[in-house]
C-alpha positions, 0 to 999 in steps of 0.5 A: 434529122427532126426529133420526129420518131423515123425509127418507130414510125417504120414499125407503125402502120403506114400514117395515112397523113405525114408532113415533117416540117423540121425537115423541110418536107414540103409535099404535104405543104403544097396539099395543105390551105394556108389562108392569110390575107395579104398584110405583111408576114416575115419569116426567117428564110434558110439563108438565115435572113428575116423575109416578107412572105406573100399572102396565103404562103406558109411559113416555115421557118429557119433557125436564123444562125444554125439555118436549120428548120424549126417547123411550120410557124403558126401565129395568132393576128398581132399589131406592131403599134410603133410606126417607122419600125426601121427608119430612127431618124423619123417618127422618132425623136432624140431626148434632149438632143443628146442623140444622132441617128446616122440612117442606113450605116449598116446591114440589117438582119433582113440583108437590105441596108436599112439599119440605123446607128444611133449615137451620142452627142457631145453631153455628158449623159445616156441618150435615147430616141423615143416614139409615144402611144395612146393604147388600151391598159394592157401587157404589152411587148416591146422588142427591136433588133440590135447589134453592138458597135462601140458600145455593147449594152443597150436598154429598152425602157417603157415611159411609165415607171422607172422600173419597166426596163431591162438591159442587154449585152449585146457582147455576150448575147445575155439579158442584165438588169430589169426593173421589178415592173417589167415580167420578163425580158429575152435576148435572141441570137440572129447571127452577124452580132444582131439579137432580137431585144424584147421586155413584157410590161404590163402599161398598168392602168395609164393609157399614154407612154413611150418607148425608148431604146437607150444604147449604154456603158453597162448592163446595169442601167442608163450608163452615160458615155464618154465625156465629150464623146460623139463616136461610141453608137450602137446599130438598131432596126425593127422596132415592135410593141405588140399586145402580149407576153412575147415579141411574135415574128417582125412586122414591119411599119412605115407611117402607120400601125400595121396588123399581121394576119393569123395562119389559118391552116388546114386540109378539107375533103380529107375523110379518106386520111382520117380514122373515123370511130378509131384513128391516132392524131399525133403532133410534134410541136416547139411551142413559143408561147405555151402558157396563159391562153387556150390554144388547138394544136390538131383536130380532125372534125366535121367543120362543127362543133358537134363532131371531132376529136383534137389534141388541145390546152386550156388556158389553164395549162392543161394538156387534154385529149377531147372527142365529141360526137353528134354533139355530145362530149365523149372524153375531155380530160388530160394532164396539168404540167409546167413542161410544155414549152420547147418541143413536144411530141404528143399522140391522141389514141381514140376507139370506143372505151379506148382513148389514150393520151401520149406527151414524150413518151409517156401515158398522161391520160386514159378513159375507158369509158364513151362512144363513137358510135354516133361521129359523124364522118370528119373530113377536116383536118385543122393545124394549130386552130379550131375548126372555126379558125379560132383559139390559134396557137404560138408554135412551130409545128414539126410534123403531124401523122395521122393513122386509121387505127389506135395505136397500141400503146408500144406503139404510142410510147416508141412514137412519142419517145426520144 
């Protein structure tokens, strides 16, 4: 069962508007507009395998070991810069000649074979393939899929500084070493011994550097292999360096750089599901990226800006319930946390001198002081975006209700809690 509140949700009035993603409930998912043009998207599949989803398809997505739902994923655009994503043995070159890449020796967590290994040749020393980029200055991150064979380290490298690294063991699923450049470095398990690698790097003010993956003895740095030793490799594929804090879900590359689309997600000619000068937005998020950007999470609005009411974060990491109507703000506040990534389950209670904000069981926020005298009659209902599909969110999405009534706040409390 999903985390979503069934219990308390029997003794609310009935939602006139539910889908509960995490578990797979997908008749609201055939009403919802899902709109992404037709550049490539993957998602995990429930078989646990990483897939490519048609155009205009939303993405709900599986847990790649336990094959349980996660939620409806919900992306901003983003662009793998490295070409050749999953063929090592092209675009990508061998330091020194001290590496071989043996195409296709293994299958990749897409269940095609398509992954490479790469291995030592007969020197002394770490090997590595690298492929160079001319970019903007800017954060950038930097993941590929691996999977140990006879070695179980490896490390991903940005050509700037000695310092912007991090290293994994592919063995115990954990993150080593990393330079003091580098900001943040993650290890995720897919099953079948792959892990997705990544590390955060800020290129700095240099508009040229490379990459390179570097299979390794240890955790701790460049580890050379045995002397003379041509059969110690490790398995490789899916290679990405995006702009941003996180590796967002696999865009695969052949010969040139290749942009994935933002999920626009939403619901018109939806006025008879929403409460209009009094109602309930709630949403069950499992944030991936919850801090340093602006991001809408439910919003039922009119298509302007001059009348919704929507559960939003800054960029400052605030939390804030927000209602405006005929294009005067009527409330705007909420709570300041450093708790909201991972799953979170957040209610917005809206009436004239009556609003009231919910996360996890508790009362964040209230104002006792507007009106909605003057909405507007709201007719859309927009997940994980403003109204104009813009300031997108890094989520998945849970489950979503929306109610005709403001929840007394039991009633707010029991939905929100565990």
């Amino acid at each position: 069962m999903s985390n979503f509140n069934m219990g308390a949700l029997r003794q609310l009035p009935p939602a006139t508007f539910f889908a509960d993603f995490r578990n797979g409930y997908t008749n609201e998912m055939v009403r919802l507009n899902t709109t992404r043009s037709t550049t490539v998207s993957t998602r995990v599949n429930n078989s646990g395998l990483i897939e490519t989803v048609g155009a205009n398809i939303p993405r709900l997505d599986y847990d790649p070991v336990t094959k349980a739902v996660k939620g409806l994923l919900v992306e901003p655009a983003a662009e793998n810069k490295c070409v050749q994503s999953e063929d090592f043995s092209t675009t990508w070159f061998a330091v020194s000649g001290n590496a071989t890449v043996a195409a296709n020796a293994t299958t990749a967590p897409d269940g095609t074979t398509t992954a490479d290994e790469l291995r030592a040749n007969t020197t002394l020393q770490a090997y590595s393939v690298q492929q160079g980029f001319t970019t903007p200055s800017a954060d950038h991150t930097f993941s590929v899929f691996a999977k140990k064979d006879e070695l179980n380290y490896i490390q991903l490298y940005f050509g700037n500084t000695t310092q912007q690294y991090a290293n994994f063991d592919l063995d115990l699923g954990v993150v080593g070493t990393k330079g003091t450049a580098a900001a943040s470095s993650t290890i995720e398990d897919y099953g079948n011994g792959w892990y997705r690698c990544s590390v955060h790097i800020n290129v700095g003010t240099v508009p040229s550097f490379g990459i390179s993956i570097v299979p390794s003895a240890s955790a701790t740095w460049q580890a050379a292999v045995s002397a003379g030793s041509s059969s110690e490799g490790i398995f490789i594929w899916g290679a990405q360096v995006e702009t941003g804090p996180i590796a967002t879900s696999y865009i695969p590359t052949t010969t040139t750089a290749l942009t994935r689309n933002k999920d626009d997600i939403n619901l018109t000619s939806a006025s008879s599901l929403i409460g209009q000068t009094e109602g309930t937005l709630y949403v069950e998020v499992d944030w991936r990226l919850a801090t340093g950007t602006g991001q809408w999470l439910l919003s039922a609005n009119d298509n302007t800006g001059d009348n919704r009411v929507i559960i939003y974060k800054t960029s400052g990491n605030e939390l804030r319930m927000f209602a405006r109507a005929n294009g005067a703000d009527v409330t705007n506040q909420g709570e300041s946390s450093t708790a909201y990534s991972g799953i979170q389950k957040i209610a917005f209670a809206y009436k004239t001198d009556d609003f009231e904000l919910y996360r996890n069981g508790s009362s964040v926020s209230s104002d006792t002081s507007g009106s909605l005298a003057a909405l507007a009659t709201l007719t859309d209902i927009d997940l994980g975006q403003a109204n104009d599909a813009t300031i997108q969110a890094n989520m998945w999405i849970r489950a979503v209700a929306l109610f005709k009534r403001r929840l007394s706040d039991v009633e707010l409390q029991a939905l929100t809690g565990n």
